[in-house]
MIKEFI-925426 format. One record per atom (N, C-alpha, C): y, z, x; atom name; residue in three letters. Coordinates in nm, 3 decimals, padded with zeros to 5 digits. Example, Ala and Ser with C-alpha at 12.3 -4.5 7.8 and 13.67 -1.06 7.14 Angstrom:
+---------+---------+---------+------+------+
:       v :       w :       u : atom : type :
+---------+---------+---------+------+------+
: -00.569 :  00.780 :  01.319 :    N :  ALA :
: -00.450 :  00.780 :  01.230 :   CA :  ALA :
: -00.330 :  00.780 :  01.320 :    C :  ALA :
: -00.225 :  00.708 :  01.285 :    N :  SER :
: -00.106 :  00.714 :  01.367 :   CA :  SER :
:  00.003 :  00.787 :  01.290 :    C :  SER :
+---------+---------+---------+------+------+
This chain:
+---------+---------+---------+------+------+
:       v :       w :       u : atom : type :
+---------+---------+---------+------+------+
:  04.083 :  04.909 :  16.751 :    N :  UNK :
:  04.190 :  04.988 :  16.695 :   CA :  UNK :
:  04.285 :  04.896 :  16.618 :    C :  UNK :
:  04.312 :  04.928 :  16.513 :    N :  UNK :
:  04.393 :  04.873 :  16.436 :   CA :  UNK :
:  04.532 :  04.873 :  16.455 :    C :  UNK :
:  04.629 :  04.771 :  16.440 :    N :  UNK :
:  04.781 :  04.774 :  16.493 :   CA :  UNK :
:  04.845 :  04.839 :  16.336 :    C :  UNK :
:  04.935 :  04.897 :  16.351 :    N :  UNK :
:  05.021 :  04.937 :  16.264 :   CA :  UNK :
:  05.099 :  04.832 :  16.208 :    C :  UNK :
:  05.126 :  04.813 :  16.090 :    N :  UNK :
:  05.251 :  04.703 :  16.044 :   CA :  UNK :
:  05.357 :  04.748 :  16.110 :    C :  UNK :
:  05.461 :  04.636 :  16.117 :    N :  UNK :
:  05.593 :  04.627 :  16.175 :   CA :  UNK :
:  05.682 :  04.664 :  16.043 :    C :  UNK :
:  05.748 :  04.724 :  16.052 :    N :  UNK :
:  05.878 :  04.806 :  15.990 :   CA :  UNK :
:  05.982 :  04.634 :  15.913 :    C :  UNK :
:  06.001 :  04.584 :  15.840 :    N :  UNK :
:  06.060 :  04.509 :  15.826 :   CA :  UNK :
:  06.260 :  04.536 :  15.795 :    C :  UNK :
:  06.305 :  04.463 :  15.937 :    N :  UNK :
:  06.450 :  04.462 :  15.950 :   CA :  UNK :
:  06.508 :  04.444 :  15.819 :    C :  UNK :
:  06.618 :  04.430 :  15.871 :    N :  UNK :
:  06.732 :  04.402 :  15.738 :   CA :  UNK :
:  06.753 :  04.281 :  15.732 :    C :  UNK :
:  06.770 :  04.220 :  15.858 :    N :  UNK :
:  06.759 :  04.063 :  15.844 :   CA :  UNK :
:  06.642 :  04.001 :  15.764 :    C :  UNK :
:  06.483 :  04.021 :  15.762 :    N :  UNK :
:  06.386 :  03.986 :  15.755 :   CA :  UNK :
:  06.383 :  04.034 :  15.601 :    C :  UNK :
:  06.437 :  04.109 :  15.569 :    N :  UNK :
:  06.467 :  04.152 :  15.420 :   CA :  UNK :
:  06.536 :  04.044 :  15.333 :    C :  UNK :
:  06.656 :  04.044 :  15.417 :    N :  UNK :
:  06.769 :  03.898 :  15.357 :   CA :  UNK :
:  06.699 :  03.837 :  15.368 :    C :  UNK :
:  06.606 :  03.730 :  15.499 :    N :  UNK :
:  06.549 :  03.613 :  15.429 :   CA :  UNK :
:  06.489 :  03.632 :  15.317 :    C :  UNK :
:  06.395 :  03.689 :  15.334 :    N :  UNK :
:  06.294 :  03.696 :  15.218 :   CA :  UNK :
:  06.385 :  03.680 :  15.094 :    C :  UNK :
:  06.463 :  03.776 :  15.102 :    N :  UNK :
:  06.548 :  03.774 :  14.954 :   CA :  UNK :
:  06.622 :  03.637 :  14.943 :    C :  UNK :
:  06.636 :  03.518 :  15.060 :    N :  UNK :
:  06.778 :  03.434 :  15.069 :   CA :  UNK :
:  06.617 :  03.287 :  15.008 :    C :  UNK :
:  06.504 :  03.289 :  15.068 :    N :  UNK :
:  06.381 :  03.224 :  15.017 :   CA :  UNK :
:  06.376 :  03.242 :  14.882 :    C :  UNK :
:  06.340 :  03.359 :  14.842 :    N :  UNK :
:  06.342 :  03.374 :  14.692 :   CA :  UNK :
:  06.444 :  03.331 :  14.570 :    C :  UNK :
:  06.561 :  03.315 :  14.671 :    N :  UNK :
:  06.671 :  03.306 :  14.550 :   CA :  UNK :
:  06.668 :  03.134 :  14.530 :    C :  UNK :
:  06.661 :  03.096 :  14.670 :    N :  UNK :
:  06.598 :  02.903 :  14.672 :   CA :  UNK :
:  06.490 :  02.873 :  14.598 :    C :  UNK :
:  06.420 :  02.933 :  14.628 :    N :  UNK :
:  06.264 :  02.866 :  14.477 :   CA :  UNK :
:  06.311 :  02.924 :  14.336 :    C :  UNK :
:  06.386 :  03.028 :  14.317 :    N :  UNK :
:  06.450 :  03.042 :  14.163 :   CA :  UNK :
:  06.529 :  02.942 :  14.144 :    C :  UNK :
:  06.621 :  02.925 :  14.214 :    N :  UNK :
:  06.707 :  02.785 :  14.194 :   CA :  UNK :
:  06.676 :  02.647 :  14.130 :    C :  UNK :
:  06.537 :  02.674 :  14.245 :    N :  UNK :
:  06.440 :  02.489 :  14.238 :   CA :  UNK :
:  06.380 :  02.505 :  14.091 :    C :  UNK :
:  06.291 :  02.614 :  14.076 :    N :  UNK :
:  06.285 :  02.610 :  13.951 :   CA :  UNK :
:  06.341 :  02.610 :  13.795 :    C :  UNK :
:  06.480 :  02.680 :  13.867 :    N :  UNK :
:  06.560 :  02.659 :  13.744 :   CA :  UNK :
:  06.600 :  02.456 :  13.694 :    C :  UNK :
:  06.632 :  02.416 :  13.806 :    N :  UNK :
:  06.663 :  02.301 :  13.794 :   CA :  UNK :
:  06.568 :  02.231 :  13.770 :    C :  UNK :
:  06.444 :  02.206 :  13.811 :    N :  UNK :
:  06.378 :  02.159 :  13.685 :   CA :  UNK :
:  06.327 :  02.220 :  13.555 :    C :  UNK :
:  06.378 :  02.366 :  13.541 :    N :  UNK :
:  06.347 :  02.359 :  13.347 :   CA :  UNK :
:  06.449 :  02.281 :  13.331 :    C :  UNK :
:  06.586 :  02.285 :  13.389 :    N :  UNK :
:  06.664 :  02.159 :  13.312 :   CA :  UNK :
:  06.635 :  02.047 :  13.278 :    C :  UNK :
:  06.557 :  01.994 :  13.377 :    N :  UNK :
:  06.585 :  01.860 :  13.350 :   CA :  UNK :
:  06.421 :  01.871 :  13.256 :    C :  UNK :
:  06.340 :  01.946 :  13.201 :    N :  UNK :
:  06.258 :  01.912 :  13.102 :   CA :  UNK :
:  06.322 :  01.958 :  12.998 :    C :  UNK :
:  06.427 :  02.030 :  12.991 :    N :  UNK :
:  06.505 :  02.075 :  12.848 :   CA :  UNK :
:  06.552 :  01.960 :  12.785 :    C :  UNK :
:  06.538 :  01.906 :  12.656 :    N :  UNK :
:  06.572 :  01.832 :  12.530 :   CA :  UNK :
:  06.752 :  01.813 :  12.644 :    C :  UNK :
:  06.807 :  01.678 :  12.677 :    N :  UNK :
:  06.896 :  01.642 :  12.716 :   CA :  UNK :
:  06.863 :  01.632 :  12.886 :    C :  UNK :
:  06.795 :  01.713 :  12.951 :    N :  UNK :
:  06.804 :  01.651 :  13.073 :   CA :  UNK :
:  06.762 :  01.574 :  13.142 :    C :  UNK :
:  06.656 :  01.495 :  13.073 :    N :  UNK :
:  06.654 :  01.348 :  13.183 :   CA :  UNK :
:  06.687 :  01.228 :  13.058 :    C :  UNK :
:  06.673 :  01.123 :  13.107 :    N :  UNK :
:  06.663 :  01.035 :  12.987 :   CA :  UNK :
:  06.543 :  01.007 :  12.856 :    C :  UNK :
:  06.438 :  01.080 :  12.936 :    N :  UNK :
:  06.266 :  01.079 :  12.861 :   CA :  UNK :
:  06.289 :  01.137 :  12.774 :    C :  UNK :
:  06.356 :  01.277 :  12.740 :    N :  UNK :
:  06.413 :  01.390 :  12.667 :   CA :  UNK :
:  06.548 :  01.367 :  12.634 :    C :  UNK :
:  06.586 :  01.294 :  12.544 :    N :  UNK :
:  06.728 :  01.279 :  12.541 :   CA :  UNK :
:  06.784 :  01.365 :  12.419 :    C :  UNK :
:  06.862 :  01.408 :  12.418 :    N :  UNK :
:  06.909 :  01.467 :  12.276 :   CA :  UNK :
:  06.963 :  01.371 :  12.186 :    C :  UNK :
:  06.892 :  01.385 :  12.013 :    N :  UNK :
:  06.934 :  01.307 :  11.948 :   CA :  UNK :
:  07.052 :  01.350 :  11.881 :    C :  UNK :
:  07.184 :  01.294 :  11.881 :    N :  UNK :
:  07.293 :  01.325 :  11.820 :   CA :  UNK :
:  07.366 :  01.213 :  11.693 :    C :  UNK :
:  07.390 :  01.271 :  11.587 :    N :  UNK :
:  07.406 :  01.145 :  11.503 :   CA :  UNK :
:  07.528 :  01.056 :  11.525 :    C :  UNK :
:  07.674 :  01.113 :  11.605 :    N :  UNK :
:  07.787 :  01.062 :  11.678 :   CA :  UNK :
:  07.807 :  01.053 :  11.791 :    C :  UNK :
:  07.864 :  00.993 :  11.898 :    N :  UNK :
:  07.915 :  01.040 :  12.010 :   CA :  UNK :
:  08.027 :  01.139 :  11.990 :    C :  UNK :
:  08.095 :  01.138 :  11.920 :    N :  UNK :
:  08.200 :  01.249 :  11.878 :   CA :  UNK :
:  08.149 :  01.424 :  11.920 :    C :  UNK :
:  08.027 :  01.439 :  11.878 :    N :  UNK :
:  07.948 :  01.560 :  11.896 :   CA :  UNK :
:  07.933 :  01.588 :  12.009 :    C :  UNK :
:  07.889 :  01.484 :  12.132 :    N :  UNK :
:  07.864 :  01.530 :  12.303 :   CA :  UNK :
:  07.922 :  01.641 :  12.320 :    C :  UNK :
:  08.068 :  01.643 :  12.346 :    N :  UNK :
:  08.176 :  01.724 :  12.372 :   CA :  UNK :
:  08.152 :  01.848 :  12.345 :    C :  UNK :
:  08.166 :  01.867 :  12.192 :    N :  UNK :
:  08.079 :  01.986 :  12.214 :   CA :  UNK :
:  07.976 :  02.034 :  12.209 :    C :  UNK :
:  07.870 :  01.961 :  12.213 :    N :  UNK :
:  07.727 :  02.011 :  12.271 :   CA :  UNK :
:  07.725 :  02.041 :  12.486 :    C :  UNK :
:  07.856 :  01.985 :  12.496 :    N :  UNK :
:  07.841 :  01.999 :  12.673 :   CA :  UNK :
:  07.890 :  02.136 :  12.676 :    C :  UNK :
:  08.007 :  02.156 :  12.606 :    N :  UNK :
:  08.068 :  02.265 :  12.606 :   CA :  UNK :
:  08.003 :  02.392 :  12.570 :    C :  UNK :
:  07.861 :  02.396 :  12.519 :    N :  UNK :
:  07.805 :  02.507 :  12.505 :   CA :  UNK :
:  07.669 :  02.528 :  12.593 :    C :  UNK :
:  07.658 :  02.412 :  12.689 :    N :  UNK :
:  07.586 :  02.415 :  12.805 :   CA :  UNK :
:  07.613 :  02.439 :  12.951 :    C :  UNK :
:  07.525 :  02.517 :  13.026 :    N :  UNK :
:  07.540 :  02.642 :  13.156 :   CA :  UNK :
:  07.511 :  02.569 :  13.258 :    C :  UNK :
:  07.576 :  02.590 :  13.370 :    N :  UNK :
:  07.481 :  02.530 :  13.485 :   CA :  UNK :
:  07.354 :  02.600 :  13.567 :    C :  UNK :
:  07.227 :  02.566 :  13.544 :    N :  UNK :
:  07.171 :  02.582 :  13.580 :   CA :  UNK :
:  07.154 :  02.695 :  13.712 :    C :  UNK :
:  07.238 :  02.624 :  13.791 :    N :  UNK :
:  07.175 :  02.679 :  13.924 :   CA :  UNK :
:  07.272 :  02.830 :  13.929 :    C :  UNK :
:  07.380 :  02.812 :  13.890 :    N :  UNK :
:  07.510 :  02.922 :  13.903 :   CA :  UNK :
:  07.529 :  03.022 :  13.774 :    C :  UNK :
:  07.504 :  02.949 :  13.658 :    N :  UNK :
:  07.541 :  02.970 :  13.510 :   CA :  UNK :
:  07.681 :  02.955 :  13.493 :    C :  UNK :
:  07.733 :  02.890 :  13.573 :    N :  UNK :
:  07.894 :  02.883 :  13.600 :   CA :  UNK :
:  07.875 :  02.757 :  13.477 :    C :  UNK :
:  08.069 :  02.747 :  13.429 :    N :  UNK :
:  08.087 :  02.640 :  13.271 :   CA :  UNK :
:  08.073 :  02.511 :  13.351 :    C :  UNK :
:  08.039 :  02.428 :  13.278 :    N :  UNK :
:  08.023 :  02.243 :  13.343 :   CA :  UNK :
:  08.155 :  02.212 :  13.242 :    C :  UNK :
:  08.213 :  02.081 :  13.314 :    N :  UNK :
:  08.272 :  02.020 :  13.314 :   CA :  UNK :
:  08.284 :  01.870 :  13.285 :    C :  UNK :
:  08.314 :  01.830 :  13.138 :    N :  UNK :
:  08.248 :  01.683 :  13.126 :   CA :  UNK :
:  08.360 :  01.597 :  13.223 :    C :  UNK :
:  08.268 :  01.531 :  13.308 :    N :  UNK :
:  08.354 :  01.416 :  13.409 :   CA :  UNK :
:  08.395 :  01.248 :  13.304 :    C :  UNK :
:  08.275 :  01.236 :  13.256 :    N :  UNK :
:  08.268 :  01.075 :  13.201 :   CA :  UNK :
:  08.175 :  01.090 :  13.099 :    C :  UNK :
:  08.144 :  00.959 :  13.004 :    N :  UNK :
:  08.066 :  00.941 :  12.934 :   CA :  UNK :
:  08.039 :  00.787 :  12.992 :    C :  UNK :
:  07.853 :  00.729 :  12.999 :    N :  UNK :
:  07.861 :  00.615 :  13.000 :   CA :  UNK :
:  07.748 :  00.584 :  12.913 :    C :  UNK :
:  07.757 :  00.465 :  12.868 :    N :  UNK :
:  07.658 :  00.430 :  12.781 :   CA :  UNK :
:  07.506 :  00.295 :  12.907 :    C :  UNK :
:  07.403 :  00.373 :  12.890 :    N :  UNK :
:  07.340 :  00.339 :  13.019 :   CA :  UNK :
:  07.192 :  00.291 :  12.903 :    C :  UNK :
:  07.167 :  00.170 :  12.936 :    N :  UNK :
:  07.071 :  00.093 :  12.883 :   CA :  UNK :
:  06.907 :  00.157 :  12.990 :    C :  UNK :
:  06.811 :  00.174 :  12.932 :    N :  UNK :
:  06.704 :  00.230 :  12.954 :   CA :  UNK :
:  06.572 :  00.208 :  12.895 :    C :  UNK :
:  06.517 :  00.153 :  12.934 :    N :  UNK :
:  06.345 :  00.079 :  12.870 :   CA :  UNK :
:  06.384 : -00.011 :  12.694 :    C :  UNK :
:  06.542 : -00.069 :  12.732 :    N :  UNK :
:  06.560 : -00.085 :  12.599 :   CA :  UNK :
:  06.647 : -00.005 :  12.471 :    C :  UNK :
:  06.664 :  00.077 :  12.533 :    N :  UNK :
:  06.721 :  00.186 :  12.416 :   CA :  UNK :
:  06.850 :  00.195 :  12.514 :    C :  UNK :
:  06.958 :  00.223 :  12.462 :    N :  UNK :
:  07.107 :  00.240 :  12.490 :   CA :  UNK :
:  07.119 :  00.383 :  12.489 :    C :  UNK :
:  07.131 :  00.446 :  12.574 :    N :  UNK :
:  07.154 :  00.590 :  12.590 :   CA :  UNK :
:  07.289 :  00.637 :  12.645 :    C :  UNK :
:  07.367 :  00.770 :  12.592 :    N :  UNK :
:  07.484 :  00.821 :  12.658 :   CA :  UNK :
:  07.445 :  00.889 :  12.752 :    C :  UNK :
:  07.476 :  00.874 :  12.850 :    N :  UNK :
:  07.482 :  00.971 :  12.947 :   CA :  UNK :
:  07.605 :  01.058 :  13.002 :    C :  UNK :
:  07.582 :  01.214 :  13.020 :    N :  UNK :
:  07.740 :  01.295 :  12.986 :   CA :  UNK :
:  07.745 :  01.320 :  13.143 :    C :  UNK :
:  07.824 :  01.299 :  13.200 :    N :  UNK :
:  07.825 :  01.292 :  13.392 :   CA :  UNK :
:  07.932 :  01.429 :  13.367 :    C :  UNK :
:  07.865 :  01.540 :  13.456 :    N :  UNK :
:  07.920 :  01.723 :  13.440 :   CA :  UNK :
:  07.917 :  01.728 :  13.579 :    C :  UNK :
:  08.033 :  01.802 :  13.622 :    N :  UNK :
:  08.020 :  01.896 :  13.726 :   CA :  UNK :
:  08.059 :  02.045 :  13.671 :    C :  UNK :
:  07.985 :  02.117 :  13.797 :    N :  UNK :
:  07.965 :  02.297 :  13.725 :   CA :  UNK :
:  08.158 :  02.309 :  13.797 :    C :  UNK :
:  08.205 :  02.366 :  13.736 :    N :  UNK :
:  08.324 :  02.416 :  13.779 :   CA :  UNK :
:  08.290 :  02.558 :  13.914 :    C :  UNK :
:  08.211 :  02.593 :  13.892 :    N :  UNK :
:  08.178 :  02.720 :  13.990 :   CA :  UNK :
:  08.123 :  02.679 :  14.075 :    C :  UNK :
:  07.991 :  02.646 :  14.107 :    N :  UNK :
:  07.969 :  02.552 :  14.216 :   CA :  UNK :
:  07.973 :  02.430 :  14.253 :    C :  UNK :
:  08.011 :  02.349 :  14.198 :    N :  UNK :
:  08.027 :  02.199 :  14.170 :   CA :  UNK :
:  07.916 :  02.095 :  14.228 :    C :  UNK :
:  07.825 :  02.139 :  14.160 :    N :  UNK :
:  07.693 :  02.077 :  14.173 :   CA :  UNK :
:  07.733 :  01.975 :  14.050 :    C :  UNK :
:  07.685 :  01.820 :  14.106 :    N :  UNK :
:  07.653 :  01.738 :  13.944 :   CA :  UNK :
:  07.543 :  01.750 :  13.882 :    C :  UNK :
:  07.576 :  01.718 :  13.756 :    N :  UNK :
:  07.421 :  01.679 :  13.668 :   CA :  UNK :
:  07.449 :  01.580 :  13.530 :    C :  UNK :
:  07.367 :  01.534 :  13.514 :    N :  UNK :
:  07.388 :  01.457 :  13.409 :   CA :  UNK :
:  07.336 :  01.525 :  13.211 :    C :  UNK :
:  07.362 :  01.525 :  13.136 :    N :  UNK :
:  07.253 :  01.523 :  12.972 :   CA :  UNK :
:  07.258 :  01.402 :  12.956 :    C :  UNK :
:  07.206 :  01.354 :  12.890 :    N :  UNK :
:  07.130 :  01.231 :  12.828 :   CA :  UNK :
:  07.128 :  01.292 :  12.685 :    C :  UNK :
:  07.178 :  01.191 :  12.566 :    N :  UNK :
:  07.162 :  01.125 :  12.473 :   CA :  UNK :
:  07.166 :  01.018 :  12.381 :    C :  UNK :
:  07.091 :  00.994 :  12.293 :    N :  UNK :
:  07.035 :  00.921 :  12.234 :   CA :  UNK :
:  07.093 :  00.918 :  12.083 :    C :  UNK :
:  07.226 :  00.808 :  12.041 :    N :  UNK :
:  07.288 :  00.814 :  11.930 :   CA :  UNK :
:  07.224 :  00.745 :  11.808 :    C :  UNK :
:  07.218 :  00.811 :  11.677 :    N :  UNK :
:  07.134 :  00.747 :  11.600 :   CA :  UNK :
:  07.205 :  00.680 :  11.505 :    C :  UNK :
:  07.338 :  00.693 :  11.500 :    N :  UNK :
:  07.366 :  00.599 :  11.419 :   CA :  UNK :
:  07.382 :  00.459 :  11.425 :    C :  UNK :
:  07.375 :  00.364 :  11.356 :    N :  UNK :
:  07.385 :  00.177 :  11.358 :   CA :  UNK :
:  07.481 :  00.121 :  11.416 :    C :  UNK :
:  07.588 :  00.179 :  11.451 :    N :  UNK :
:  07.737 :  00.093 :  11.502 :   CA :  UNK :
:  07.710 :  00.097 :  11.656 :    C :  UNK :
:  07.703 :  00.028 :  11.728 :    N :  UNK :
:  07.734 : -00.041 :  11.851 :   CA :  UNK :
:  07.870 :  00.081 :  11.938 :    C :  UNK :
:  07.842 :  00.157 :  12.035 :    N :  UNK :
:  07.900 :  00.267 :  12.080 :   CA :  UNK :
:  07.987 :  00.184 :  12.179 :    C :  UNK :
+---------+---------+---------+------+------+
């Protein structure tokens, strides 16, 4: 004789739903970091540093979609190439993250 399925609680509902919202998360955060600016491999090419600012300013946080917040700029040497790196926290959840770019003009940053 076959058992009947079990009726699933409300609790057992929330996990499921509280699991699901964690692997959307995980996955969101890495399309970031393969998006053009989020690791250093992918850096965005910008012809000033002047520009970061607002290229941060029209970027989401990932995990929340809450606005980021530029903390610092540092200029971080990498297989050779001198890269900016824009150090953000999300104002809504205050998760960090970094963009990465890659300045093309000749003057010494």
């Amino acid at each position: 004789m076959k058992r009947k399925p079990r009726s699933e609680t409300k609790r057992t509902v929330e996990r499921k739903q509280a699991r699901a919202a964690q692997r959307l998360t995980a996955d969101r955060e890495r399309l970031f970091e393969l998006e053009a600016g989020g690791a250093p491999r992918v850096a965005l090419q910008v012809p000033t540093p002047s520009v970061i600012d607002a290229h941060v300013a029209r970027v989401r946080c990932p995990r929340c979609d809450g606005k980021l917040e530029l903390q610092e700029q540092a200029a971080v040497p990498i297989d050779g190439a001198r890269l900016r790196e824009a150090r953000l926290k999300c104002r809504a959840c205050g998760a960090p993250r970094s963009l990465w770019f890659r300045i093309l003009s000749d003057a010494s940053n």
